[in-house]
ZAMARGU-4260 file (C-alpha; in steps of 0.2 Angstrom, whole numbers, plus 5000, padded with zeros to 4 digits):
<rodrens>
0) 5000/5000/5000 | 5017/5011/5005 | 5021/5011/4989 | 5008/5015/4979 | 5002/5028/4989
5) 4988/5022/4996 | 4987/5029/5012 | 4971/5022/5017 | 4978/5004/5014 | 4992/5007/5024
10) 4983/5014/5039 | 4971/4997/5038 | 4987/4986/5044 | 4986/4994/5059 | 4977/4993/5075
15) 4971/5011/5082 | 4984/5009/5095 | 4998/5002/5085 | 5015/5009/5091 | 5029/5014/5078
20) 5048/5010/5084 | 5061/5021/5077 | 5080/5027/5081 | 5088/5043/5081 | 5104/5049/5072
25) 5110/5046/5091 | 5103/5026/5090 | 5090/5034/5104 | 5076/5023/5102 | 5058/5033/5101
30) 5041/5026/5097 | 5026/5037/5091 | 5007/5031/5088 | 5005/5025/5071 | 4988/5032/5071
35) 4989/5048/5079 | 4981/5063/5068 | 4998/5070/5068 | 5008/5056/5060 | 4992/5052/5046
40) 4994/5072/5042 | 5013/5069/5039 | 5011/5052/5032 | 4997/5062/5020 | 5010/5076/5017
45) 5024/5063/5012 | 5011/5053/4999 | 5005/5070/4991 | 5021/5074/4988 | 5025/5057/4980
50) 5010/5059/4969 | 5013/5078/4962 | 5031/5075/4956 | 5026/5056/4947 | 5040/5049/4959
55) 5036/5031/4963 | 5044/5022/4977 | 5048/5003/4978 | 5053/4995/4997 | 5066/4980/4995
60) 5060/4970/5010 | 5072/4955/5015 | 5066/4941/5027 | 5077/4929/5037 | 5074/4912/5039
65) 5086/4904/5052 | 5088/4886/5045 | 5100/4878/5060 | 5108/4886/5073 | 5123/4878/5085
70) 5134/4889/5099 | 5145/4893/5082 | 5138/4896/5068 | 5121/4900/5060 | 5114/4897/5044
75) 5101/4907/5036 | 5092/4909/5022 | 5086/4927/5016
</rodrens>
């Protein structure tokens, strides 16, 4: 939904009170409400702004799947 600017789609993932985790330029962790009327103004703001200049955004999302794991080594698959 992210990336194709659908706001509303986005926001639907999400419980009322889902929390957001994010880290400073200082590695400070904060954490804001996902849905509070401050962050679905921004988040509106930032899709707009997508959609006026024809700029289309793509996410690479990488999962991790440990396959075996001893006191040594791990193997993963990602």
């Amino acid at each position: 939904y992210w990336d194709t600017n659908n706001l509303d789609g986005y926001l639907s993932l999400f419980t009322d009170d889902a929390i957001g985790v994010g880290y400073n330029s200082n590695g400070e962790k904060f954490t804001y409400p996902i849905k509070d009327e401050i962050q679905i103004v921004n988040n509106k703001e930032r899709v707009d702004y997508f959609i006026e200049n024809k700029m289309q955004r793509r996410h690479m999302m990488a999962n991790t799947l440990f396959l075996s794991q001893t006191n040594s080594s791990v193997g993963v698959e990602q």
